[in-house]
PASEBA-1860 file (N, C-alpha, C; in nm, 3 decimals):
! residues 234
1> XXXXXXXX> -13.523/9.264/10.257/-13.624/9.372/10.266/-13.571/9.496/10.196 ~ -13.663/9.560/10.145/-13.625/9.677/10.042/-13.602/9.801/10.103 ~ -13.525/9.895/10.112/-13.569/10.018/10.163/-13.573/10.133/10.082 ~ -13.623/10.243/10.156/-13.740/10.320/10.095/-13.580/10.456/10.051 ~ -13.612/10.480/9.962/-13.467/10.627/9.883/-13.503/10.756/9.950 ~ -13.434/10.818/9.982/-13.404/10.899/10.090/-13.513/11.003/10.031 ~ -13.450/10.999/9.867/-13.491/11.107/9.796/-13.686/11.100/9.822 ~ -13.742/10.976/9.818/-13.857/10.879/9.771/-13.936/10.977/9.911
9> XXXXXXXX> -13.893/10.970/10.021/-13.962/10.996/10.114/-13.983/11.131/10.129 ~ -13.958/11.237/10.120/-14.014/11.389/10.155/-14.085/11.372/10.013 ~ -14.038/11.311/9.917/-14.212/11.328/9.783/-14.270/11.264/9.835 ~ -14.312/11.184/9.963/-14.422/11.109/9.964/-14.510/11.158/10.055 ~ -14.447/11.232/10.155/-14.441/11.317/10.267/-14.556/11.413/10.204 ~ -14.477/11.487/10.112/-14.543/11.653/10.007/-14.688/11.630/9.961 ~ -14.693/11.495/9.946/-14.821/11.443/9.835/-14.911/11.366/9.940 ~ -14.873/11.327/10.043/-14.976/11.301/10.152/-15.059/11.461/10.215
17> XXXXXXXX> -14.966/11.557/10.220/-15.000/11.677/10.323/-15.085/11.718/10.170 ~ -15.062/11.731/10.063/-15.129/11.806/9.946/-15.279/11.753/9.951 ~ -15.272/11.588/9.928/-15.352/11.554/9.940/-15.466/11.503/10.079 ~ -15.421/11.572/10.214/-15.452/11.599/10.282/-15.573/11.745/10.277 ~ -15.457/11.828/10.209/-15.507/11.965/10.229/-15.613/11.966/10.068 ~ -15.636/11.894/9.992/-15.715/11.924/9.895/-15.850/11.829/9.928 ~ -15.853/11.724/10.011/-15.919/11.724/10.090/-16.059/11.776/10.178 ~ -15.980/11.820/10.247/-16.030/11.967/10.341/-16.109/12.074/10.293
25> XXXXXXXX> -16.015/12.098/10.165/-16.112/12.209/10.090/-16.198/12.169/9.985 ~ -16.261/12.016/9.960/-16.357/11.993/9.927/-16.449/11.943/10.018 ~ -16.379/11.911/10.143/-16.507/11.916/10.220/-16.564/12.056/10.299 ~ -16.462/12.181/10.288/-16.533/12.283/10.321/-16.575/12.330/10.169 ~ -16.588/12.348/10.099/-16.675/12.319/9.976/-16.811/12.267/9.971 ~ -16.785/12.141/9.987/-16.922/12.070/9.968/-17.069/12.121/10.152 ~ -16.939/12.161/10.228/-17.026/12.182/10.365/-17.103/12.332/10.308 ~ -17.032/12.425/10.233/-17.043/12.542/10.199/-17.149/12.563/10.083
33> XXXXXXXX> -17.168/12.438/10.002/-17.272/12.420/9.921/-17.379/12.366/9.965 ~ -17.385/12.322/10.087/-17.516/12.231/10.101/-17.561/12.351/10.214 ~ -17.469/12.385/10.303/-17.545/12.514/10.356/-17.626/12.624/10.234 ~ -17.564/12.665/10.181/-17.639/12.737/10.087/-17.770/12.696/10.028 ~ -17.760/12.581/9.991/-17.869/12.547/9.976/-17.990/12.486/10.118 ~ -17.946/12.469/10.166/-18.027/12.485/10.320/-18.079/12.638/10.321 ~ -18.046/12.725/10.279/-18.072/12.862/10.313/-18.199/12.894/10.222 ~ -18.215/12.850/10.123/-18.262/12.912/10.003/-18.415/12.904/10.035
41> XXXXXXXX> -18.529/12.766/10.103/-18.635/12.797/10.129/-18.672/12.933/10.254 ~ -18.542/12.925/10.350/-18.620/13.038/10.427/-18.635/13.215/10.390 ~ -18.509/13.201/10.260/-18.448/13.335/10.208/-18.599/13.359/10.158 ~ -18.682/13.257/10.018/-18.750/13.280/9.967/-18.885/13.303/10.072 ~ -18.880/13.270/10.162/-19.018/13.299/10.265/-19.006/13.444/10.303 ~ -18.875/13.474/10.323/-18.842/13.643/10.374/-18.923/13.689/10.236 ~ -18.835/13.700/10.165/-18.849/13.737/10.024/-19.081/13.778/9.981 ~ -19.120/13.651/10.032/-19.254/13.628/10.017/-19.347/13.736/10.133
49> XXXXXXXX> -19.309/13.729/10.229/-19.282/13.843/10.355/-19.293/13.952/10.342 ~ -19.182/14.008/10.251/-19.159/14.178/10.202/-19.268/14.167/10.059 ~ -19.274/14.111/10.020/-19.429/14.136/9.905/-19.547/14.149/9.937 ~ -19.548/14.066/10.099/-19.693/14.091/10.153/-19.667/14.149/10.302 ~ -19.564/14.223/10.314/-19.535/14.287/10.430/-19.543/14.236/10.580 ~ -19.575/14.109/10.588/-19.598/14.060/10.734/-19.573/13.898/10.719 ~ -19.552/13.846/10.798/-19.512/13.714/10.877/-19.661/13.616/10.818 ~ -19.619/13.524/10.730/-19.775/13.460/10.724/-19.838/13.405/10.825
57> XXXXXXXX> -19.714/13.294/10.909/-19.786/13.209/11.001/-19.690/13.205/11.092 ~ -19.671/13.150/11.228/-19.562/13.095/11.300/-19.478/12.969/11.270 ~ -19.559/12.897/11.236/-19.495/12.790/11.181/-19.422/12.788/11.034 ~ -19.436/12.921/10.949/-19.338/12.944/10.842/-19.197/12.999/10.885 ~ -19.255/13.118/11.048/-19.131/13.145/11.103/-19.011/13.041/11.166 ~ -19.079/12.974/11.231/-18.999/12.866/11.302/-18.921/12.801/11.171 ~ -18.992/12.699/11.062/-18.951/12.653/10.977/-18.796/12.742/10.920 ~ -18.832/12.861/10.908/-18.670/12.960/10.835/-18.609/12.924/10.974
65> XXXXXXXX> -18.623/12.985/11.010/-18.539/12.985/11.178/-18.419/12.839/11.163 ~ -18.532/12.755/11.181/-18.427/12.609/11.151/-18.338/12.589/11.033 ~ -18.414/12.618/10.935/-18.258/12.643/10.792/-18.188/12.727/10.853 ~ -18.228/12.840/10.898/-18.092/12.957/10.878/-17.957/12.894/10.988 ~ -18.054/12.840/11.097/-17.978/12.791/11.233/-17.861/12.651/11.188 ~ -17.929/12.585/11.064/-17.838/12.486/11.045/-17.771/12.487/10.982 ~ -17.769/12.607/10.845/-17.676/12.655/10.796/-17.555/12.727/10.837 ~ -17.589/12.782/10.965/-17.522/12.844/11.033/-17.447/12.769/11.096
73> XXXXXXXX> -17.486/12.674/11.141/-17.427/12.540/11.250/-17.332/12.513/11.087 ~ -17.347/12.459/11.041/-17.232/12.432/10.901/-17.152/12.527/10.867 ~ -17.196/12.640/10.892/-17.065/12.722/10.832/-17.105/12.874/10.935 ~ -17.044/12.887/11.008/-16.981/12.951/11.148/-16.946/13.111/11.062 ~ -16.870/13.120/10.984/-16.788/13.196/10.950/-16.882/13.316/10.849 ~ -16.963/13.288/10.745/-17.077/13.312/10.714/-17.164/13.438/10.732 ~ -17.122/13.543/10.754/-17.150/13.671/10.765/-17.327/13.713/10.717 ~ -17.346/13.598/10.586/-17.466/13.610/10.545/-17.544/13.566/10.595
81> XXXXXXXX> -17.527/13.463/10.675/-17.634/13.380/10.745/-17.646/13.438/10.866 ~ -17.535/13.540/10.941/-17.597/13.554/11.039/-17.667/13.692/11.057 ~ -17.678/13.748/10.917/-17.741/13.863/10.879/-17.875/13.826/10.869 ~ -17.913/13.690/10.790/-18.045/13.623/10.775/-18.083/13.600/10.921 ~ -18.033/13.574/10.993/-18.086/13.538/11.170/-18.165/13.683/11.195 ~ -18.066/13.772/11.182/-18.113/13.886/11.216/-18.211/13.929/11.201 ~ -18.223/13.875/11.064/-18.379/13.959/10.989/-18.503/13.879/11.030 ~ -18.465/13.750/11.065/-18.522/13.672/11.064/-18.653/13.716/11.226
89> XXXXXXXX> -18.530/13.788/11.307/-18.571/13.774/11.447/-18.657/13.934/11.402 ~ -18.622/14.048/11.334/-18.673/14.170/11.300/-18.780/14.095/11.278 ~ -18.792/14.016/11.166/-18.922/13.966/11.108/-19.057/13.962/11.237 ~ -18.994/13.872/11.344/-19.039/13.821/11.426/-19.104/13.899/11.508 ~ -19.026/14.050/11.505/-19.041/14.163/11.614/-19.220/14.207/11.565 ~ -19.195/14.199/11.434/-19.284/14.315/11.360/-19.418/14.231/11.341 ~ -19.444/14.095/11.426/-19.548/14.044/11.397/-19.657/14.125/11.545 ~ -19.580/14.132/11.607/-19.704/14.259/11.741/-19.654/14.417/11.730
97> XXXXXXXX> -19.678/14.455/11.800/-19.698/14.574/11.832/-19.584/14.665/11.868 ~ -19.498/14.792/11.799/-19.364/14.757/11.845/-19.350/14.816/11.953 ~ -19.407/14.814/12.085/-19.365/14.892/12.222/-19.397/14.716/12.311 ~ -19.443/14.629/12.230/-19.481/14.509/12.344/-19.341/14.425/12.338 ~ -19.379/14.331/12.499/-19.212/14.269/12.525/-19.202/14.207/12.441 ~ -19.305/14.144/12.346/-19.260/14.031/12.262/-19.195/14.087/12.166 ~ -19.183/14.205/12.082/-19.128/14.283/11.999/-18.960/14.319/12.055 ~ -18.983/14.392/12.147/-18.865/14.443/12.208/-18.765/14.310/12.258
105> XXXXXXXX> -18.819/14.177/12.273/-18.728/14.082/12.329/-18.649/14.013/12.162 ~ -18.777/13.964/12.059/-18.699/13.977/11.933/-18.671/14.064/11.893 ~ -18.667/14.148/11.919/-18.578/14.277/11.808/-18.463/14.266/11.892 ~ -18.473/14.282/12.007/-18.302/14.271/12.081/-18.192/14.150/12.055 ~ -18.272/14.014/12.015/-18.187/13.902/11.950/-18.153/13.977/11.798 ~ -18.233/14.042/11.736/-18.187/14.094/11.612/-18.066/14.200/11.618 ~ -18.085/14.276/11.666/-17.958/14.366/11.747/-17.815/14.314/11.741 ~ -17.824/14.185/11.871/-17.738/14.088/11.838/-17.664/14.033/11.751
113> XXXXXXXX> -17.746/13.966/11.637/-17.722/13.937/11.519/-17.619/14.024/11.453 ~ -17.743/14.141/11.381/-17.650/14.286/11.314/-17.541/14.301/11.380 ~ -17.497/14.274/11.519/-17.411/14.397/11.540/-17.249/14.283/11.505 ~ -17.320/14.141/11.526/-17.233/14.013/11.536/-17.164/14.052/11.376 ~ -17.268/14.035/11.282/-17.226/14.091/11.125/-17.166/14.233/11.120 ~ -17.199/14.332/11.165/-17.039/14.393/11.157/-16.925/14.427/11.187 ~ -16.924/14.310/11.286/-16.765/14.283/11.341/-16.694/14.206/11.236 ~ -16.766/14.079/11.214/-16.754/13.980/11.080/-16.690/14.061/10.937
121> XXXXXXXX> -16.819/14.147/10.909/-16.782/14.210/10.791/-16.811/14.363/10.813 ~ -16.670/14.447/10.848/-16.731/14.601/10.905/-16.751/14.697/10.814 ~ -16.751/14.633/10.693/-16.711/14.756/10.562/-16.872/14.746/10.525 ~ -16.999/14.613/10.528/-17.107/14.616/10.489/-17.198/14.743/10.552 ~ -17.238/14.845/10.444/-17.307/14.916/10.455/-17.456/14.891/10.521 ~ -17.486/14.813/10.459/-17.658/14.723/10.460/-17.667/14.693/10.575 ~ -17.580/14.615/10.680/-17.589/14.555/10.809/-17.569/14.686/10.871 ~ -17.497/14.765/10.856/-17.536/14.923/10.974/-17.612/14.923/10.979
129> XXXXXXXX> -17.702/14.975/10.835/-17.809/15.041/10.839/-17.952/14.907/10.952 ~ -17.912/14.824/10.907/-18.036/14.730/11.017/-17.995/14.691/11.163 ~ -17.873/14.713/11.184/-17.846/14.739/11.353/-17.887/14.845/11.406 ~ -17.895/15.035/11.281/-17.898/15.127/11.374/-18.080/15.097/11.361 ~ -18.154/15.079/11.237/-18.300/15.060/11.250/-18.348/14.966/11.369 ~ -18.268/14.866/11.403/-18.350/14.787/11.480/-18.351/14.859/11.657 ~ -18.214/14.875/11.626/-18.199/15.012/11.771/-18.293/15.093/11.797 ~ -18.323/15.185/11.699/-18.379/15.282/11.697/-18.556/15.235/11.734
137> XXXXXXXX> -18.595/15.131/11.670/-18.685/15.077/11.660/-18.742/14.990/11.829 ~ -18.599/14.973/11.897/-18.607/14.889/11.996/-18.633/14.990/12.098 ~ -18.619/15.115/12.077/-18.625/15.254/12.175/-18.492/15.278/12.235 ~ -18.368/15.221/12.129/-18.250/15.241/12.153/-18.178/15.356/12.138 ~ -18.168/15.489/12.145/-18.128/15.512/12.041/-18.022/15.688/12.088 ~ -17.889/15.512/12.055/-17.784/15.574/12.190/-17.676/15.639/12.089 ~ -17.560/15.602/12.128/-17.419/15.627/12.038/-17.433/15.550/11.963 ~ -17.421/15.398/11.982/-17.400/15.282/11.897/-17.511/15.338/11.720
145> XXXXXXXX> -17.634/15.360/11.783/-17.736/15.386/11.699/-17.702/15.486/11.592 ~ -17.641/15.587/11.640/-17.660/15.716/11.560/-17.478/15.649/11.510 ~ -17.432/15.596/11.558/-17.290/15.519/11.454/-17.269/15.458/11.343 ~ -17.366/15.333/11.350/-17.459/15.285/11.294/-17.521/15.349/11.186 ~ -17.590/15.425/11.211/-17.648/15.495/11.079/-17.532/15.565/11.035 ~ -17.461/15.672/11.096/-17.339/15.703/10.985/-17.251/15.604/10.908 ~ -17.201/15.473/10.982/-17.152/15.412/10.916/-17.206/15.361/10.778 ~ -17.333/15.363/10.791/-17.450/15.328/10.658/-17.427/15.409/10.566
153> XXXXXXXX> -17.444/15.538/10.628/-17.391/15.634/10.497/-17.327/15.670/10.375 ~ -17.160/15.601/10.474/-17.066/15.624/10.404/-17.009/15.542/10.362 ~ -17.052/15.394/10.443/-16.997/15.270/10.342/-17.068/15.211/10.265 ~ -17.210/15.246/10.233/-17.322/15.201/10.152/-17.354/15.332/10.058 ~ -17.262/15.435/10.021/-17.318/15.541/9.945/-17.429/15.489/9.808 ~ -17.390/15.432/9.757/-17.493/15.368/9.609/-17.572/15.297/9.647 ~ -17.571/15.219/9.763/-17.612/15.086/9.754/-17.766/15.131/9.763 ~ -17.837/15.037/9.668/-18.007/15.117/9.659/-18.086/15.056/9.785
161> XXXXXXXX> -18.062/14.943/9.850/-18.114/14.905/9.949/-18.061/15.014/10.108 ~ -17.963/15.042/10.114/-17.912/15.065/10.199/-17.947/15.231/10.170 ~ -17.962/15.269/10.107/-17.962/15.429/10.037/-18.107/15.429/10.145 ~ -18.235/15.322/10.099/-18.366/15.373/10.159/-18.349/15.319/10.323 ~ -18.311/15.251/10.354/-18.336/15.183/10.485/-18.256/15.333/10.581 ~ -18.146/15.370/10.516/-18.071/15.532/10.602/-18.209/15.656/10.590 ~ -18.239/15.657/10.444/-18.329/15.778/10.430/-18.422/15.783/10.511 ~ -18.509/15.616/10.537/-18.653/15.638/10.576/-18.586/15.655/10.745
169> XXXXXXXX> -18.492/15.608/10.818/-18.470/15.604/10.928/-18.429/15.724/10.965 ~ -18.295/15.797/10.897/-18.261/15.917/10.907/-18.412/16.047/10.901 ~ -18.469/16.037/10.821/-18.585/16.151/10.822/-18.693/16.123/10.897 ~ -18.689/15.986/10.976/-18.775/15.929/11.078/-18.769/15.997/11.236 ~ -18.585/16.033/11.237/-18.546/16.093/11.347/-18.506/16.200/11.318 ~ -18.522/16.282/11.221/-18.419/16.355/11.195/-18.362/16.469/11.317 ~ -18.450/16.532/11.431/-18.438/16.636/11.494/-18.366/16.573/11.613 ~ -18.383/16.461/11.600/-18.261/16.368/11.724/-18.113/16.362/11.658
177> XXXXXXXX> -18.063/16.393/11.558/-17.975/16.371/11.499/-17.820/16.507/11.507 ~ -17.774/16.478/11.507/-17.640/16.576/11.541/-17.637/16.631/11.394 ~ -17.585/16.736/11.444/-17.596/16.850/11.283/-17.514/16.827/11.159 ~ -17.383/16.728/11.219/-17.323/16.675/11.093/-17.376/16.562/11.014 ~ -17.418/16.484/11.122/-17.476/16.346/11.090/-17.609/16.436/10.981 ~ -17.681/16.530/11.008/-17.776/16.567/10.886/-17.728/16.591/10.812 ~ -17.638/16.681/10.833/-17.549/16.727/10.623/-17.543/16.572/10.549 ~ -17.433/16.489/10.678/-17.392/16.380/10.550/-17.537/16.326/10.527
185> XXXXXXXX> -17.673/16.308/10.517/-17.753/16.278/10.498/-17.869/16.384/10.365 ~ -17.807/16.473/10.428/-17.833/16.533/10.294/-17.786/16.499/10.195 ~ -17.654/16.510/10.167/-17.573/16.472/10.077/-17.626/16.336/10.013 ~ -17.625/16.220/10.127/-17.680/16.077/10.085/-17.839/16.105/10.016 ~ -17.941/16.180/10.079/-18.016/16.197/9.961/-18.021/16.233/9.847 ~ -17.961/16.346/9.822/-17.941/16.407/9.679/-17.900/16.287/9.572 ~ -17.784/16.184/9.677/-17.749/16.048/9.536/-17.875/15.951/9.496 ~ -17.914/15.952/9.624/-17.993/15.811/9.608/-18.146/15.869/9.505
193> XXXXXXXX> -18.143/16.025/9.517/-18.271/16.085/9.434/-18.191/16.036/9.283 ~ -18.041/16.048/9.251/-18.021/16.022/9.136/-18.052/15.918/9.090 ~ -18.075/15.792/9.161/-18.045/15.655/9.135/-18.221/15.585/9.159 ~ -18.276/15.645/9.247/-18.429/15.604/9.287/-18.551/15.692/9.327 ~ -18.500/15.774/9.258/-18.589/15.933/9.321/-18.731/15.898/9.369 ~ -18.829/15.839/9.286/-18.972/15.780/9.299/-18.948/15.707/9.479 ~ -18.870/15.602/9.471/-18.846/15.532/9.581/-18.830/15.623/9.694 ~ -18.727/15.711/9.685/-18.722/15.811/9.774/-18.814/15.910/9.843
201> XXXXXXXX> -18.897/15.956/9.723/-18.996/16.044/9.747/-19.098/16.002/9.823 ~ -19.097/15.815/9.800/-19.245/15.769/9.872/-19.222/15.767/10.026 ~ -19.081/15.717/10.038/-19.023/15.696/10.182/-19.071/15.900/10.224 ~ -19.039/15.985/10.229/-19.025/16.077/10.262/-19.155/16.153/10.285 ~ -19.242/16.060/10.216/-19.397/16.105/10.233/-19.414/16.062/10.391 ~ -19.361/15.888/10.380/-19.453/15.804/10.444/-19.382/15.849/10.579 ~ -19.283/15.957/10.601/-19.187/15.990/10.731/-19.276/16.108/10.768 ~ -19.291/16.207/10.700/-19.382/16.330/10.730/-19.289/16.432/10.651
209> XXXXXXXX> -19.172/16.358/10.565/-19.063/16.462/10.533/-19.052/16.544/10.369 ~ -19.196/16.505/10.328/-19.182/16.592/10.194/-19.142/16.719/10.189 ~ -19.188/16.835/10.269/-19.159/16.972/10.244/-19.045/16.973/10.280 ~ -18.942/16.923/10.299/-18.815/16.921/10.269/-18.755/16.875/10.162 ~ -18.803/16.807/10.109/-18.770/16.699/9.998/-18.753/16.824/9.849 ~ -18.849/16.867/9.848/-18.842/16.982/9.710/-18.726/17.025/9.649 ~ -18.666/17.127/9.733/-18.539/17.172/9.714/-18.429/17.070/9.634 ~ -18.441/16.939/9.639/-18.365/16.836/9.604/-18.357/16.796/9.457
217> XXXXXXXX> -18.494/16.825/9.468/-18.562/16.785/9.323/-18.537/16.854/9.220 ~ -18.402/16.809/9.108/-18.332/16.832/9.005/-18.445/16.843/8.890 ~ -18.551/16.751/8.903/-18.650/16.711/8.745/-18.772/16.715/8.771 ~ -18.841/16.797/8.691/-18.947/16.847/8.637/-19.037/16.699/8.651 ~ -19.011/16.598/8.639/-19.039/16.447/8.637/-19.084/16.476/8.800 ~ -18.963/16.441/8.848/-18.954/16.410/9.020/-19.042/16.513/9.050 ~ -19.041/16.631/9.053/-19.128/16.759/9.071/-19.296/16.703/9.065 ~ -19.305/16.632/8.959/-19.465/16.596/8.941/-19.494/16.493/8.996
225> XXXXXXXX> -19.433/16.445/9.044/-19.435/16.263/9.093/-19.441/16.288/9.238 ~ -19.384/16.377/9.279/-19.389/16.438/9.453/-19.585/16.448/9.440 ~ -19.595/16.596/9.336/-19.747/16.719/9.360/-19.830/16.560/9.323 ~ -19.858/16.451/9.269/-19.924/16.351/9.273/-19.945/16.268/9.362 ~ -19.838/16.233/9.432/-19.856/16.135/9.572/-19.898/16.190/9.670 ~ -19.882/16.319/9.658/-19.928/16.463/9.806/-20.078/16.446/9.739 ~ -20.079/16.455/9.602/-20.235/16.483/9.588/-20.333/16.359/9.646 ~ -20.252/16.223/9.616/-20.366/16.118/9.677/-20.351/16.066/9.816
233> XX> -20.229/16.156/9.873/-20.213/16.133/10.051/-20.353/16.225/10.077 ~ -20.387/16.309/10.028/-20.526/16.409/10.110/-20.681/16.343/10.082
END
């Protein structure tokens, strides 16, 4: 009988565990690709949602619900998917009335969600800003809330999504708001006028907050684009 060279065995050892471990990371790979693609019909239903502003049917809701849930079941770790839950359940809130239980019971699973995503990922600007909205929205609107929105502030300064979701919420409450928390919000408007001014201006109509808004307004452009939207709000 033959035996095995001393040397022979820790290389065989090295190349079992390698090929152990390369393995692994094609099957968290391939789990990580097929979730993703599990995700993609309910993303595009959100997506279809915000073009026509409301929930088509229940049975389109349920349908996302189950991608997002099984994508999630595949990959745990996933910060994005459980941001999609979130929205998913906001979605859900905003199909009644927002003072009824059915609103206030999904928006509080949404809560959940957001707040799960920024433990996950605490630097995302975007997920503040929809934990402190859904708070605020839920008739929350405690420490966590007004945290929440600062954290939006300052870790989402550019971000153009996150720029409107602070503005329209921040000038939504503004007289509930602590006097620093308004400066840095000032400040955050003045950028986001650089980057989306039109966008900005409409949010600030649709809050009650134009006659504040002026002063801001660097361009003769923005200046006329305000006296036009005031003209066809009357």
């Amino acid at each position: 009988m033959g035996t095995v060279d001393k040397h022979t065995q820790p290389r065989c050892l090295g190349a079992a565990v390698l090929l152990m471990l390369c393995l692994g990371l094609a099957t968290a790979a391939t789990l990580r690709a097929w979730a993703d693609i599990m995700t993609l019909p309910a993303r595009n239903t959100m997506t279809m949602w915000e073009q026509q502003g409301t929930v088509s049917n229940q049975q389109e809701w349920r349908a996302a619900l189950a991608q997002m849930q099984q994508a999630h079941h595949l990959e745990g770790s996933n910060a994005d998917y459980v941001f999609d839950l979130g929205r998913l359940f906001e979605w859900q809130a905003l199909t009644q009335s927002q003072w009824t239980l059915h609103a206030h019971r999904y928006r509080s699973q949404a809560i959940r969600y957001f707040r799960t995503v920024t433990t996950m990922r605490p630097s995302w600007g975007f997920a503040w800003a929809h934990l402190a909205a859904s708070k605020v929205l839920n008739q929350e609107l405690d420490n966590e809330a007004i945290a929440a929105l600062e954290k939006a502030l300052v870790l989402g300064p550019w971000e153009p999504g996150t720029q409107r979701k602070v503005i329209w919420l921040g000038t939504s409450i503004w007289n509930q708001l602590p006097i620093e928390l308004q400066d840095k919000l000032k400040l955050g408007l003045r950028r986001a006028l650089r980057l989306q001014p039109r966008e900005v201006i409409d949010i600030t109509i649709a809050t009650g907050w134009e006659d504040h808004i002026l002063p801001f307004l660097e361009q003769e452009l923005d200046r006329q684009y305000l006296k036009r939207r005031l003209r066809q709000k009357i």
